[in-house]
KEMAR-40103 format. One record per residue (C-alpha): residue in one letter; x, y, z. Coordinates in steps of 0.25 Angstrom, whole numbers, plus 5000, padded with zeros to 4 digits. Example, Ala and Ser with C-alpha at 12.3 -4.5 7.8 and 13.67 -1.06 7.14 Angstrom:
+------+------+------+------+
! resn !   xx !   yy !   zz !
+------+------+------+------+
!    a ! 5049 ! 4982 ! 5031 !
!    s ! 5055 ! 4996 ! 5029 !
+------+------+------+------+
This chain:
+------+------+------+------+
! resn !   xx !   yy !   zz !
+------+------+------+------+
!    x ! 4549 ! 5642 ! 4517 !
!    x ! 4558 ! 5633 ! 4509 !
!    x ! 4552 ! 5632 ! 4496 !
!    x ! 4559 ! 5621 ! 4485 !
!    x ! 4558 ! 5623 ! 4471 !
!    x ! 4561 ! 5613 ! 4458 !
!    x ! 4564 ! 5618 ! 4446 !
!    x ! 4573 ! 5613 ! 4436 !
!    x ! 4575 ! 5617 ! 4421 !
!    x ! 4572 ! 5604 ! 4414 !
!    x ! 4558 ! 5607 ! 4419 !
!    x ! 4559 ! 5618 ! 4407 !
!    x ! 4563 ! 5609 ! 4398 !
!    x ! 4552 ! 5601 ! 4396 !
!    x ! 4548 ! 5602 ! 4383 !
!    x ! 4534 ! 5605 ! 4378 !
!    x ! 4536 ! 5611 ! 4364 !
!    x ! 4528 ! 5620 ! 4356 !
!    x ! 4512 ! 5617 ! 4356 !
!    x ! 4500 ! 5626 ! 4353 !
!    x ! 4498 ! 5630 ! 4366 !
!    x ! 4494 ! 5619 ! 4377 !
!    x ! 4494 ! 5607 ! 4368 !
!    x ! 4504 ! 5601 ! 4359 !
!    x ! 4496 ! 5603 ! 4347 !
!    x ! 4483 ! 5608 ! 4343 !
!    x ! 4475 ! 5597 ! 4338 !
!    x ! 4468 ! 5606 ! 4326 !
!    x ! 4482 ! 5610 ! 4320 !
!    x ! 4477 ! 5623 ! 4320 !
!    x ! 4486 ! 5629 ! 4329 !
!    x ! 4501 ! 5631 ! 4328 !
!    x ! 4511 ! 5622 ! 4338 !
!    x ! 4520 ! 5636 ! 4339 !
!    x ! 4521 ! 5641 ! 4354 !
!    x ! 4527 ! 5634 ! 4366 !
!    x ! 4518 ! 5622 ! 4372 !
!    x ! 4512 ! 5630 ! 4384 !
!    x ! 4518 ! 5622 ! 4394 !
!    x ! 4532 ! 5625 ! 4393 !
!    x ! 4542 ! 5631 ! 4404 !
!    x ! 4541 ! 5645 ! 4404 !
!    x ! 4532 ! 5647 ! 4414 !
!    x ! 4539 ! 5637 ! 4423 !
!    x ! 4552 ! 5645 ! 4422 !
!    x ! 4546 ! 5658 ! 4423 !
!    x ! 4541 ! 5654 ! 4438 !
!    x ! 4555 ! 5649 ! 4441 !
!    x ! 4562 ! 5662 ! 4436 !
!    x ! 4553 ! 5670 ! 4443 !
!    x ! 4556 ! 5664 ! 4456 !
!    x ! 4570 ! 5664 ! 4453 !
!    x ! 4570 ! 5680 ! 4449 !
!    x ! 4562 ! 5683 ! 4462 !
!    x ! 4571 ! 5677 ! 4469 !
!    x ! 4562 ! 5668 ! 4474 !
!    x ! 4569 ! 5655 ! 4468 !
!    x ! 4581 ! 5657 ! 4476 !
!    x ! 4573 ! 5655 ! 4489 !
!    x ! 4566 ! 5642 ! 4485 !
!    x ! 4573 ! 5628 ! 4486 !
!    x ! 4579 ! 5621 ! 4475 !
!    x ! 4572 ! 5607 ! 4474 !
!    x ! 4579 ! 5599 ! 4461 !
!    x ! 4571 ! 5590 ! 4453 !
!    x ! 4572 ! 5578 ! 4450 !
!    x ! 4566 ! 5566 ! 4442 !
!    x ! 4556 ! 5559 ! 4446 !
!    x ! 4556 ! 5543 ! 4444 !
!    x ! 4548 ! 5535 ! 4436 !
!    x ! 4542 ! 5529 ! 4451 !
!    x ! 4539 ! 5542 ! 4456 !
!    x ! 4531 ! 5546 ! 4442 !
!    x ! 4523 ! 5533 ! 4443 !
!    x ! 4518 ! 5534 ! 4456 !
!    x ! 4509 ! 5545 ! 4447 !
!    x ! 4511 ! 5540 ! 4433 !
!    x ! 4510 ! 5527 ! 4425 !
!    x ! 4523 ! 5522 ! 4423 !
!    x ! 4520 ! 5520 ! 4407 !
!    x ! 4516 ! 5535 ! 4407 !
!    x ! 4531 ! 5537 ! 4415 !
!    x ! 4537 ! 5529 ! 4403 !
!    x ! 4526 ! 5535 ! 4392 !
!    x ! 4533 ! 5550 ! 4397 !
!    x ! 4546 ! 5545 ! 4396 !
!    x ! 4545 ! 5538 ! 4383 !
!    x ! 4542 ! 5549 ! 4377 !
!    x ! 4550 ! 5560 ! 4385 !
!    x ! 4562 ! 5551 ! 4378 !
!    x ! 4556 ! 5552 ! 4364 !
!    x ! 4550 ! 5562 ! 4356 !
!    x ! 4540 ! 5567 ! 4367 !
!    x ! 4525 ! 5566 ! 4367 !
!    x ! 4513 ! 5571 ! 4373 !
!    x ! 4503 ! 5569 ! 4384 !
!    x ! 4488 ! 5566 ! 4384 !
!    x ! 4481 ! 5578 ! 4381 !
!    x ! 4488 ! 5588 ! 4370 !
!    x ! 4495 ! 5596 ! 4380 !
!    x ! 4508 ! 5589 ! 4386 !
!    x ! 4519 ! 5587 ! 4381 !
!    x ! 4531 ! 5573 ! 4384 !
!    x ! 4543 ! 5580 ! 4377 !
!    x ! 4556 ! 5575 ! 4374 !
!    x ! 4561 ! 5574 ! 4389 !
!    x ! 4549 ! 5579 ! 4397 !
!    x ! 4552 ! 5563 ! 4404 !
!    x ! 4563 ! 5568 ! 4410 !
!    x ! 4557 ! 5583 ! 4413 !
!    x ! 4544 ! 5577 ! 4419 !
!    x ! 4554 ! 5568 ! 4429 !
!    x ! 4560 ! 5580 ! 4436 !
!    x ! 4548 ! 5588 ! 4436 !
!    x ! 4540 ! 5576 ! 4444 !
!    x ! 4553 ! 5574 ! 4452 !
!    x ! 4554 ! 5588 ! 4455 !
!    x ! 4541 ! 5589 ! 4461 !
!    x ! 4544 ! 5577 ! 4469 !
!    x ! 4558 ! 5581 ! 4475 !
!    x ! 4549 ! 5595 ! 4480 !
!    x ! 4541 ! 5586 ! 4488 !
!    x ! 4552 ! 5580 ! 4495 !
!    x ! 4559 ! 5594 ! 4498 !
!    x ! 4546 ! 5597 ! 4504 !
!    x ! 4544 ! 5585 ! 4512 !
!    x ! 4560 ! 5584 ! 4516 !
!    x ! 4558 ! 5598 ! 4522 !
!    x ! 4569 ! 5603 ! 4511 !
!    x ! 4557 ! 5614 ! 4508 !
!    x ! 4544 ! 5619 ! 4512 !
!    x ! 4538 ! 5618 ! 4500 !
!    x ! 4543 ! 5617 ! 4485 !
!    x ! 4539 ! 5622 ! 4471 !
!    x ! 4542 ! 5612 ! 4459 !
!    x ! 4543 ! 5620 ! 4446 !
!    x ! 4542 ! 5609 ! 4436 !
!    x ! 4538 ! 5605 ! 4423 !
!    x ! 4533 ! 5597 ! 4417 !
!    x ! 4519 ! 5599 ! 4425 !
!    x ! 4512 ! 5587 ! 4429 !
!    x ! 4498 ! 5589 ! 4437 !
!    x ! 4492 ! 5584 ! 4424 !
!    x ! 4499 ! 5571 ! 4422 !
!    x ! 4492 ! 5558 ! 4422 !
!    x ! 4496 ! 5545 ! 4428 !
!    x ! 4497 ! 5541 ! 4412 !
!    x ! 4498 ! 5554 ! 4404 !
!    x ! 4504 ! 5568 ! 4403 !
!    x ! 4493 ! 5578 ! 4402 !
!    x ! 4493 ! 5593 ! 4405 !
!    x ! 4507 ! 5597 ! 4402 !
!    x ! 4511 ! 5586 ! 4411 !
!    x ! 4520 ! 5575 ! 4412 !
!    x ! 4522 ! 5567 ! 4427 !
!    x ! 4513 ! 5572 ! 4438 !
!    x ! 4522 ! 5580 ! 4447 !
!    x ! 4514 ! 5583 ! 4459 !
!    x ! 4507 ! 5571 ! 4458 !
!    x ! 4518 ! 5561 ! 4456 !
!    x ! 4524 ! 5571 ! 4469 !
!    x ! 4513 ! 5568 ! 4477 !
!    x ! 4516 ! 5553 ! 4476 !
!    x ! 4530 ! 5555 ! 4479 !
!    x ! 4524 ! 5561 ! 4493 !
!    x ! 4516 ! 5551 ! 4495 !
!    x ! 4524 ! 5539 ! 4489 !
!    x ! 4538 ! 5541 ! 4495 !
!    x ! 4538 ! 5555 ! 4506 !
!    x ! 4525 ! 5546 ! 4512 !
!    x ! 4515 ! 5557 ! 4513 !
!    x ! 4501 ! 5552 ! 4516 !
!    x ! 4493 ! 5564 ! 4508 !
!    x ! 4498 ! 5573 ! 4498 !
!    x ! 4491 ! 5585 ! 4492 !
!    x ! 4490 ! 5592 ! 4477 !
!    x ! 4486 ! 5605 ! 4475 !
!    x ! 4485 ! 5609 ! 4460 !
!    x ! 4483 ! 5623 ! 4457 !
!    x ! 4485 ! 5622 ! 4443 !
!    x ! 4474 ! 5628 ! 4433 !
!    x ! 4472 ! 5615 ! 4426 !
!    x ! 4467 ! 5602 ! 4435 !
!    x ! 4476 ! 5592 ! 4440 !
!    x ! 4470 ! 5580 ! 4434 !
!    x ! 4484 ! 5572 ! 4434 !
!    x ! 4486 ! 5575 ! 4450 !
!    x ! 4470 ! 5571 ! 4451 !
!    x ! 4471 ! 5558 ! 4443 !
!    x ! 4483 ! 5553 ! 4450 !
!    x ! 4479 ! 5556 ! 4464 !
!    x ! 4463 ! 5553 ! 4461 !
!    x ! 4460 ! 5543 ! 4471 !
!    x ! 4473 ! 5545 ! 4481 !
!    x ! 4467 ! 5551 ! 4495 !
!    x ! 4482 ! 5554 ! 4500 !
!    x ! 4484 ! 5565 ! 4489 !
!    x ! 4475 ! 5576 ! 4487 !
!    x ! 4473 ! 5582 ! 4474 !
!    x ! 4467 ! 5596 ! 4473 !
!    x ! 4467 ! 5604 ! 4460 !
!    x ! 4461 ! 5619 ! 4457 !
!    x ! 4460 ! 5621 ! 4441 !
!    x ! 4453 ! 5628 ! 4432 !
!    x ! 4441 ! 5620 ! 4429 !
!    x ! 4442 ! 5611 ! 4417 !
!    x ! 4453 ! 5619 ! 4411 !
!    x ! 4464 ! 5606 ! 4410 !
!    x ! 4462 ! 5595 ! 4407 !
!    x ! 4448 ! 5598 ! 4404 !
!    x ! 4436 ! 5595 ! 4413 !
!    x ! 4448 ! 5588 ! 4423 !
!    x ! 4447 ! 5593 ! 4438 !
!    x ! 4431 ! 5595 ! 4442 !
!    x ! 4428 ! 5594 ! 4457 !
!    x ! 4420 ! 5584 ! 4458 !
!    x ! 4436 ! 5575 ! 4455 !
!    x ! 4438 ! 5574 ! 4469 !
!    x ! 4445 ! 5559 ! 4469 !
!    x ! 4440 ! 5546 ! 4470 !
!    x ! 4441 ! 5533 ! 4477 !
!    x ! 4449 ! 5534 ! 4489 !
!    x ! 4455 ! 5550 ! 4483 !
!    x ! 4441 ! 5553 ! 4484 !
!    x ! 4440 ! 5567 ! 4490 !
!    x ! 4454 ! 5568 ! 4488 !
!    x ! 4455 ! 5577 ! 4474 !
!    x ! 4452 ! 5593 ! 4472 !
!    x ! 4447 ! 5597 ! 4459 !
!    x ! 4445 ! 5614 ! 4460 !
!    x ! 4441 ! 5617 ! 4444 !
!    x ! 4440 ! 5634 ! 4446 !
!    x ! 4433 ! 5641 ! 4436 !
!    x ! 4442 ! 5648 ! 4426 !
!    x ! 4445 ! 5661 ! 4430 !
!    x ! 4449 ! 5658 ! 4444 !
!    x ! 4458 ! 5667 ! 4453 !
!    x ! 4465 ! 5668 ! 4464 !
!    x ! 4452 ! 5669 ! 4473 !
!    x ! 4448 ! 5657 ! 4467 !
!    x ! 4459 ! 5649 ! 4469 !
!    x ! 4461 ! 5655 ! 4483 !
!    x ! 4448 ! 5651 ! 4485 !
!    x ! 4449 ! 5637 ! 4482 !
!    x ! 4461 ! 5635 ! 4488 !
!    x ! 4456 ! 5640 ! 4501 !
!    x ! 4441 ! 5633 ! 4500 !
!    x ! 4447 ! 5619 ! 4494 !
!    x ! 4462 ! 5617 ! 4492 !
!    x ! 4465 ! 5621 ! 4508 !
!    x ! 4455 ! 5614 ! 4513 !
!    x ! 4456 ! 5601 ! 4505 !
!    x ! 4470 ! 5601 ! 4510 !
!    x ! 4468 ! 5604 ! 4524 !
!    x ! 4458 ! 5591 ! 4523 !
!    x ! 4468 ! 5582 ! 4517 !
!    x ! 4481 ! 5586 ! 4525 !
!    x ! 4491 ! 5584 ! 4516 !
!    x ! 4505 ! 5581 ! 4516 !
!    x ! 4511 ! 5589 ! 4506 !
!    x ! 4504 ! 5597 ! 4496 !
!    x ! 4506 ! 5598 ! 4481 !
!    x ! 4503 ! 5607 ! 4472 !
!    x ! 4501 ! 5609 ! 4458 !
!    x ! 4506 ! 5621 ! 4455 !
!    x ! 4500 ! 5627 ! 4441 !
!    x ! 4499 ! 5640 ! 4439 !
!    x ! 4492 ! 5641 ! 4427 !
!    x ! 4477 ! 5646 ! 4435 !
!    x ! 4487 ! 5659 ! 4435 !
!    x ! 4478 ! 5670 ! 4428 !
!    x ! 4488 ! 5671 ! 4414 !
!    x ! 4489 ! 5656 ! 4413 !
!    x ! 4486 ! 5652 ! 4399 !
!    x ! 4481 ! 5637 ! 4402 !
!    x ! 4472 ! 5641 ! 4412 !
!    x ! 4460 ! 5654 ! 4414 !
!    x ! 4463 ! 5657 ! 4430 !
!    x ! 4467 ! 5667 ! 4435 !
!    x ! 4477 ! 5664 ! 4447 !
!    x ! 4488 ! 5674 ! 4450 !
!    x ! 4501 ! 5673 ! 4457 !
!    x ! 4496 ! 5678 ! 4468 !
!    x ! 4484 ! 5669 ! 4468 !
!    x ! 4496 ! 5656 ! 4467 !
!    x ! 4502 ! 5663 ! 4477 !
!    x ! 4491 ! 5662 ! 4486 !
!    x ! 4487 ! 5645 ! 4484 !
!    x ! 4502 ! 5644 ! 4488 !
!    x ! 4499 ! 5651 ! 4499 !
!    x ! 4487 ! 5646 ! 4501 !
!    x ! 4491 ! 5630 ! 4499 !
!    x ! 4505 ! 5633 ! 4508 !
!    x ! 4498 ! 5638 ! 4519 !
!    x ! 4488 ! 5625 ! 4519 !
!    x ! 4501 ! 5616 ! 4518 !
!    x ! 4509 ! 5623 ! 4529 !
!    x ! 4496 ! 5617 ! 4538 !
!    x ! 4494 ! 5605 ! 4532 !
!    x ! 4509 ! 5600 ! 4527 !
!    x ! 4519 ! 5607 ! 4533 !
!    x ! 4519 ! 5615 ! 4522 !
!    x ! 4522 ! 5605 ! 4512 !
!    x ! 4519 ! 5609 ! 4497 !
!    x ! 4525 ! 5606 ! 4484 !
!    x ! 4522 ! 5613 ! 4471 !
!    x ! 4523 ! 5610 ! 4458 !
!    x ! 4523 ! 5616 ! 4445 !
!    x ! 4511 ! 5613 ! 4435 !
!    x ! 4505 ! 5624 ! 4425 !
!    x ! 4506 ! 5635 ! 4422 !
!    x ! 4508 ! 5644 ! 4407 !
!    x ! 4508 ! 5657 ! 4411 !
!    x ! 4522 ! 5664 ! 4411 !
!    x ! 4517 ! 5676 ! 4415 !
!    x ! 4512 ! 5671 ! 4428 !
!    x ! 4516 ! 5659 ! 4431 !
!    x ! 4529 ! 5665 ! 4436 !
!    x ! 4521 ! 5673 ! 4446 !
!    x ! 4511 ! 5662 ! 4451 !
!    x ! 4523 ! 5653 ! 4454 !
!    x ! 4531 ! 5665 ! 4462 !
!    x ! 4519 ! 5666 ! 4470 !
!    x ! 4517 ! 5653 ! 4474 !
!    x ! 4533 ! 5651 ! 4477 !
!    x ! 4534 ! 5662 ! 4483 !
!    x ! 4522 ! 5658 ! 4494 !
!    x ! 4531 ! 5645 ! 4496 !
!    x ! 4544 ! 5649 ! 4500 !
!    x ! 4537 ! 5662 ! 4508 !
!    x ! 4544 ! 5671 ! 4498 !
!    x ! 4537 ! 5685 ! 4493 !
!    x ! 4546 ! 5690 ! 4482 !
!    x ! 4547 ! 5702 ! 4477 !
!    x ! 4541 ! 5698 ! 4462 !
!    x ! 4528 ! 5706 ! 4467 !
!    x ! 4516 ! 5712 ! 4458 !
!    x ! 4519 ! 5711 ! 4444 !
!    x ! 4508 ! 5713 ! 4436 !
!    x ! 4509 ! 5697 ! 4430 !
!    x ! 4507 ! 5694 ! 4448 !
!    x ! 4496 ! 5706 ! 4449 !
!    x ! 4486 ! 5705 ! 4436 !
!    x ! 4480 ! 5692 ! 4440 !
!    x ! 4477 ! 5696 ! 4452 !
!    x ! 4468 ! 5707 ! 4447 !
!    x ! 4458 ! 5700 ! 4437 !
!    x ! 4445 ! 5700 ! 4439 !
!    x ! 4437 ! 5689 ! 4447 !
!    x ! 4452 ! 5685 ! 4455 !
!    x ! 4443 ! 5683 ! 4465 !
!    x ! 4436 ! 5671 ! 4470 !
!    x ! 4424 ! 5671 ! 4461 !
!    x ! 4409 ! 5666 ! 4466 !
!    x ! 4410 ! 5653 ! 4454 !
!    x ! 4424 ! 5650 ! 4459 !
!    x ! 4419 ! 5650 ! 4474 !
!    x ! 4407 ! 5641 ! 4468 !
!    x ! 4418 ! 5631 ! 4462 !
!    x ! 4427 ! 5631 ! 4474 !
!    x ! 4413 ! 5627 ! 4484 !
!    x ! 4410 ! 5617 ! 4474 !
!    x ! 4423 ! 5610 ! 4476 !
!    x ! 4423 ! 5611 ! 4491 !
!    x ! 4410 ! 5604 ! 4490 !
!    x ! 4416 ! 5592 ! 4483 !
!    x ! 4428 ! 5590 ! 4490 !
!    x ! 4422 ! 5594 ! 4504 !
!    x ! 4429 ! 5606 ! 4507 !
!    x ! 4419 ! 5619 ! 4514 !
!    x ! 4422 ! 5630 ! 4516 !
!    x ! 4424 ! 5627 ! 4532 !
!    x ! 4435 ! 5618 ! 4528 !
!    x ! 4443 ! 5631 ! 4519 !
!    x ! 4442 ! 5638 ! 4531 !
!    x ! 4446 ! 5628 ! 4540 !
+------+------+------+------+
């Protein structure tokens, strides 16, 4: 397999500061702005330089970024929210809506490339150029509005991506995949009543933004039908996820026949992640990649685009993303059984729990999706 990868170092350089943990600042004064804003880049550059000492990184495909344009952001955006970012980008920064996101000086210009990276992995894909791409950006973007930064987020990569496809490459149906610990809500609202892109997210339930992402969200007017909400219970592992992939996220793929698949690739449901409380391992990610590019190689020539989302573990996110890059390019390297790979799969209740089972039926209730379709 030819696998592409962006990656550039401004992506580090976008500049969140020093908080209290998640939010800019804690609203009692009680707690001391002293330790770097959880969102920052190490663990985004400790997934690249594992990839790179494993050797792995010299098999991938260089993709280079580059910015997107101010059309390409408002097929998603509102083009005073385009100007809003920029605005303050230029001046002495800002913040988004809820506490949590910050607009530095020059994130503008950061949040271009990192949209227009994901955009040129799509057309590497659809040229041919590659198989399949990984886009290790930053900023994030599945939390974005069409007005407002939320959630770490600043532009909607997949999303504005996904317009891209359908806008300019001419693709008739395109699907998102979020795998993320917290809900997509910016991806859902964007896409809410679009039946030509398909919108599935597995998060913790109600863990961000809060009470975002119940099942019964399954689209509305003519999207009806056409958005997955999978809330798990906290606590979820590898069976889980497993589980839901193979009962829900392959089946509603398989019924909406995609052209290329997108995903949303967060790896904060990993068991160390401090923002979330799953308990995911690399070798659980490694198995939805496998899992999901198995499912394309049927449905889309094997047509799948990932990009970065969360993620604040630097002990394991360098490990869930060597997994899932690895099952892309067809590549096992010789990084193998490290207690940081090995421990998660050990902890109690890994397995598909009866609760989590309940959940997953539930879902397929709503959106249609038995058990004879997942083992169609």
């Amino acid at each position: 397999m030819q696998t592409g990868f962006v990656w550039h170092e401004r992506y580090m350089w976008h500049n969140t500061g020093r908080a209290s943990g998640p939010f800019l600042s804690d609203a009692s004064g009680w707690m001391e702005p002293d330790i770097r804003h959880t969102e920052n880049s190490d663990t985004k550059r400790r997934f690249r330089n594992l990839l790179d000492v494993s050797g792995l990184l010299d098999q991938l495909v260089p993709i280079a970024p580059r910015a997107a344009t101010v059309e390409e952001l408002t097929r998603f955006h509102t083009a005073a929210y385009v100007e809003h970012v920029r605005e303050l980008s230029a001046g002495a920064g800002g913040e988004g809506v809820d506490g949590t996101t910050v607009i530095g000086k020059g994130t503008y210009e950061v949040a271009l490339l990192s949209a227009g990276g994901v955009i040129e992995a799509v057309d590497a894909v659809l040229d041919g150029t590659v198989d399949n791409a990984y886009a290790l950006v930053r900023p994030c973007g599945h939390h974005a509005l069409p007005d407002a930064a939320m959630g770490f987020c600043i532009f909607g990569n997949v999303a504005i991506a996904a317009h891209h496809a359908r806008v300019v490459r001419g693709l008739r149906r395109v699907a998102i995949v979020d795998w993320d610990v917290h809900h997509g809500n910016g991806t859902q609202a964007g896409f809410y009543d679009d039946p030509n892109v398909l919108t599935i997210s597995l998060h913790q339930d109600s863990c961000f933004p809060p009470e975002s992402g119940p099942l019964e969200e399954t689209g509305e007017g003519a999207g009806e039908g056409f958005n997955l909400n999978v809330p798990l219970p906290p606590g979820s592992g590898d069976g889980a996820y497993e589980a839901a992939f193979e009962q829900l996220v392959i089946p509603a793929l398989e019924r909406f026949q995609p052209e290329l698949i997108l995903v949303a690739s967060g790896l904060d449901a990993s068991a160390m992640d401090p923002l979330g409380r799953m308990m995911v391992s690399p070798k659980g990610y490694g198995r939805l990649a496998e899992l999901l590019l198995d499912a394309a190689a049927r449905l889309c020539d094997g047509r799948v685009v990932m990009a970065h989302e969360g993620g604040y573990s630097a002990e394991l996110v360098p490990f869930c993303g060597l997994a899932i890059v690895e099952r892309l390019a067809g590549v096992e390297t010789e990084v193998r059984d490290t207690i940081l790979q090995l421990f998660p799969e050990h902890m109690g209740q890994q397995q598909l729990q009866p609760h989590e089972q309940a959940l997953i039926e539930r879902v397929a209730a709503v959106a249609g999706l038995g058990r004879q379709a997942a083992q169609a």
